[in-house]
TORKOL-4160 file (C-alpha; in steps of 0.2 Angstrom, whole numbers, padded with zeros to 4 digits, m for minus):
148
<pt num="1" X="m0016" Y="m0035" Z="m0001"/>
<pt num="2" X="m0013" Y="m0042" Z="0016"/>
<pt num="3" X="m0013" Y="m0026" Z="0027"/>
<pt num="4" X="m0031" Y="m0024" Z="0017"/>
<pt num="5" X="m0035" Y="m0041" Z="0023"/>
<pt num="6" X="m0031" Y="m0038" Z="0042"/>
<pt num="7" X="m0036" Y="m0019" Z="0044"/>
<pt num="8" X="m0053" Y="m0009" Z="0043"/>
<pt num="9" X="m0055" Y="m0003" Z="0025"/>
<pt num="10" X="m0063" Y="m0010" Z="0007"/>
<pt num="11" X="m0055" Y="m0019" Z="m0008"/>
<pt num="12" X="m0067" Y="m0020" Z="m0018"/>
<pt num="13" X="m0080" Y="m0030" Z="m0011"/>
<pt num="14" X="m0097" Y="m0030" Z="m0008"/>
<pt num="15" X="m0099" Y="m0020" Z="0010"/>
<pt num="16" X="m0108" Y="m0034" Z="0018"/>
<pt num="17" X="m0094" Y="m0046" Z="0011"/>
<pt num="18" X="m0081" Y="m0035" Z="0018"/>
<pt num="19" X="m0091" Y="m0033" Z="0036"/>
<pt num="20" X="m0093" Y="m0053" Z="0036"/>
<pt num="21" X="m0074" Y="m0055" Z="0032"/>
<pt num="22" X="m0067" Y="m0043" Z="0044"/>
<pt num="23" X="m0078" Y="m0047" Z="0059"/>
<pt num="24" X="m0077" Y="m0067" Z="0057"/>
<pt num="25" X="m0058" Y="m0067" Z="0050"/>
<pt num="26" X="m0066" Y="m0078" Z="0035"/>
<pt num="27" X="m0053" Y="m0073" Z="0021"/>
<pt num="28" X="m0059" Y="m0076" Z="0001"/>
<pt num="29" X="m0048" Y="m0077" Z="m0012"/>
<pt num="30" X="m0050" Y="m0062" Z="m0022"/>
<pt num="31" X="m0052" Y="m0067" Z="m0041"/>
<pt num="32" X="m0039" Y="m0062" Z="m0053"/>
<pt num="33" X="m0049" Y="m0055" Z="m0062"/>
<pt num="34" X="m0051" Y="m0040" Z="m0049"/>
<pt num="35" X="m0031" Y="m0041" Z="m0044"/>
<pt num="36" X="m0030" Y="m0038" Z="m0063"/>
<pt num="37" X="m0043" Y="m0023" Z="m0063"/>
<pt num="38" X="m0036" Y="m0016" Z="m0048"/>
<pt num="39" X="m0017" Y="m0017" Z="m0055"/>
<pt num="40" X="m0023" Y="m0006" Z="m0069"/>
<pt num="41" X="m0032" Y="0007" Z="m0059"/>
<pt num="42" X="m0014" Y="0007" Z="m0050"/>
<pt num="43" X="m0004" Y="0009" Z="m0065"/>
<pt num="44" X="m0018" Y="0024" Z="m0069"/>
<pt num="45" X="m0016" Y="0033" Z="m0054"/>
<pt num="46" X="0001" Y="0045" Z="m0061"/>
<pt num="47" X="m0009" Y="0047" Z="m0077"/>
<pt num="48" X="m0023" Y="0056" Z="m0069"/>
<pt num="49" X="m0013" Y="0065" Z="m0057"/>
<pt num="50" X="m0004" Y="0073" Z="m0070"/>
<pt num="51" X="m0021" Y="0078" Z="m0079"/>
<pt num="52" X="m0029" Y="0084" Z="m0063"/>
<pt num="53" X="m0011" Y="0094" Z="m0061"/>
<pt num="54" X="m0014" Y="0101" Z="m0078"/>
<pt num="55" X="m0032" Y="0104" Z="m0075"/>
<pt num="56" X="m0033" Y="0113" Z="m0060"/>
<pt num="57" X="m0015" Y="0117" Z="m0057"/>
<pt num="58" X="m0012" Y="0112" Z="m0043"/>
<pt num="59" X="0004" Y="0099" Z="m0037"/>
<pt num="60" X="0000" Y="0083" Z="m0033"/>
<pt num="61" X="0011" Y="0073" Z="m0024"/>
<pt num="62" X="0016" Y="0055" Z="m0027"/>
<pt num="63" X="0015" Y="0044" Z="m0014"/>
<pt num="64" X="0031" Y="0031" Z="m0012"/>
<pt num="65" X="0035" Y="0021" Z="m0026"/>
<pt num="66" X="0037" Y="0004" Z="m0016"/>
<pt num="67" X="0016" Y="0012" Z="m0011"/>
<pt num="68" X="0020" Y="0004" Z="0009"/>
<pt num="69" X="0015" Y="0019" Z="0016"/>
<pt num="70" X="0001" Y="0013" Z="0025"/>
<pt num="71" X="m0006" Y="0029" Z="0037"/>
<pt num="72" X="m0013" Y="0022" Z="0051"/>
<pt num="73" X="m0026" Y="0032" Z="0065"/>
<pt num="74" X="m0014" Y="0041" Z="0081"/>
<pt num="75" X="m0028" Y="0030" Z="0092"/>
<pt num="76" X="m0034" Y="0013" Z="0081"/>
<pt num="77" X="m0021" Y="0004" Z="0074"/>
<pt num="78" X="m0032" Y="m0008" Z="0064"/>
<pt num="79" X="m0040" Y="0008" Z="0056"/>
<pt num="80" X="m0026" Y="0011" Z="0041"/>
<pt num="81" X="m0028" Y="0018" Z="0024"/>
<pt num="82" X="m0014" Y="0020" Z="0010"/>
<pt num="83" X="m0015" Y="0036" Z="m0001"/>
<pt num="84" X="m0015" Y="0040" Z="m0017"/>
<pt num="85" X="m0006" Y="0054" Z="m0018"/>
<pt num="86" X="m0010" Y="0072" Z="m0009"/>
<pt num="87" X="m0011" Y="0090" Z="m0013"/>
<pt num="88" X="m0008" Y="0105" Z="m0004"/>
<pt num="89" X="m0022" Y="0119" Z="m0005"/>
<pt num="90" X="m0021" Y="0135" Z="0005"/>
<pt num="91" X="m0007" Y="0127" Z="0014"/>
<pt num="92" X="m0015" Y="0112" Z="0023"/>
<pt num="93" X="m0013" Y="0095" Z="0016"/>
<pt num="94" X="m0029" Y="0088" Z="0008"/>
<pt num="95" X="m0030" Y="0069" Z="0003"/>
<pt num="96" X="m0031" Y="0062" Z="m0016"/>
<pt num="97" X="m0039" Y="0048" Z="m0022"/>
<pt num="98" X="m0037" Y="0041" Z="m0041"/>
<pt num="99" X="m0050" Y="0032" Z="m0048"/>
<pt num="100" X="m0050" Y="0023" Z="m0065"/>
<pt num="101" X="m0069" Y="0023" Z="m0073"/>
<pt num="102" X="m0073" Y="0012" Z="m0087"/>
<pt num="103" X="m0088" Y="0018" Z="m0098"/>
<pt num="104" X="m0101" Y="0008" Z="m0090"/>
<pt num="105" X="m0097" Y="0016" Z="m0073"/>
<pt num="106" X="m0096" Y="0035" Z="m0081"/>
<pt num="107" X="m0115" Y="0039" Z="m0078"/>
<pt num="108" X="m0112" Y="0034" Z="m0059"/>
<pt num="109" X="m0101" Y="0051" Z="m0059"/>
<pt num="110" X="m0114" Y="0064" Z="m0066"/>
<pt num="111" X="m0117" Y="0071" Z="m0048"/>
<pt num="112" X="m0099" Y="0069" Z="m0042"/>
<pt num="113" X="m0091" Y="0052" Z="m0036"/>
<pt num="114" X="m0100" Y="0037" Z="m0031"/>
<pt num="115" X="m0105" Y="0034" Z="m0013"/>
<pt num="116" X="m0094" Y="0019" Z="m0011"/>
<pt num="117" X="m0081" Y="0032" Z="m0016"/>
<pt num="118" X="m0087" Y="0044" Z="m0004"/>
<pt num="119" X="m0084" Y="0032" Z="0010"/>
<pt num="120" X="m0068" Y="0028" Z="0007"/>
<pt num="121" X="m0063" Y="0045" Z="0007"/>
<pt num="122" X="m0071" Y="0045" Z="0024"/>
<pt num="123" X="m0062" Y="0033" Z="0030"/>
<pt num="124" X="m0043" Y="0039" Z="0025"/>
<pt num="125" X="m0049" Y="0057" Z="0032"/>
<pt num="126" X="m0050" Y="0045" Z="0049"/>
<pt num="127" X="m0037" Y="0036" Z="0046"/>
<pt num="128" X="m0024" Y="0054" Z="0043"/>
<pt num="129" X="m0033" Y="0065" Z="0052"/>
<pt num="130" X="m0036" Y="0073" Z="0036"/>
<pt num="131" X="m0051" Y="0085" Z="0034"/>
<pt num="132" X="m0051" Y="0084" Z="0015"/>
<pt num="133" X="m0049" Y="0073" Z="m0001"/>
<pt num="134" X="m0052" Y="0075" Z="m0020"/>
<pt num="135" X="m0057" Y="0059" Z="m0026"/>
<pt num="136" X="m0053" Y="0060" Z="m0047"/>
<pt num="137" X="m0061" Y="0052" Z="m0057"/>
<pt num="138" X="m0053" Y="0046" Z="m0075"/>
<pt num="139" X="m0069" Y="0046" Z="m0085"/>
<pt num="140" X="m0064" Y="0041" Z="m0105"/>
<pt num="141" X="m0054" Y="0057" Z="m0111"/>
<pt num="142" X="m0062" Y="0068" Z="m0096"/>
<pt num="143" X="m0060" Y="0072" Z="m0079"/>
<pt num="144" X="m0073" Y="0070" Z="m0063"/>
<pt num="145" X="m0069" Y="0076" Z="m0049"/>
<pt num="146" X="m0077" Y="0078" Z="m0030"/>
<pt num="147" X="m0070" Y="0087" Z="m0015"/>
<pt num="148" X="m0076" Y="0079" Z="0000"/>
């Protein structure tokens, strides 16, 4: 949570509240609530790697269990992003991203995954050097999926 605080990237919050944060170095609290939420999308992520293996049959692989790899830009330190995992298609690297989606959020993934999603998909491409990610979403007892 602290490399989140210090680096360019979104947790969770509002992307004006994230702006104000980074560029004034005002840190908030963040409610437990969300440290809860966010703990259960983590304990998620090797659940719907497994079923996105299954599903497309491709390997997706893990990323450290201690999750301190943080990969950071060759050029802009302060530009970091941790993965989720990553899968190799047609030999190259391509990034993957886990995401847990309650039912309220499900009719957000009916034309692929959610902006916000999308962006920070972006943003670990920068961070790798990456030109691909698969952001998955767990969606009740289905699967969503985008390839950005």
């Amino acid at each position: 949570m602290l490399f989140r605080s210090y680096n360019i990237g979104y947790a969770g919050s509002h992307p004006f509240r994230m702006f104000v944060e980074k560029t004034t170095g005002r840190r908030r609290d963040i409610p437990k609530s969300t440290l809860r939420l966010m703990a259960l999308g983590s304990a998620a992520e090797p659940v719907i790697r497994e079923w996105f293996a299954d599903e497309t049959g491709m390997q997706v692989i893990a990323p450290p269990e201690d999750r301190r790899l943080i990969h950071f830009h060759h050029e802009h330190g302060c530009i970091g992003a941790t993965l989720d995992g990553a899968v190799i298609k047609g030999g190259e690297p391509v990034i993957f991203e886990a995401k847990r989606v309650t039912w309220s959020q499900a009719g957000d993934w009916k034309d692929g995954a959610p902006r916000k999603h999308r962006v920070q998909a972006q943003h670990q491409m920068l961070a790798t050097g990456l030109n691909a990610c698969y952001i998955v979403g767990m969606i009740n007892d289905k699967i969503g999926r985008a390839h950005v």
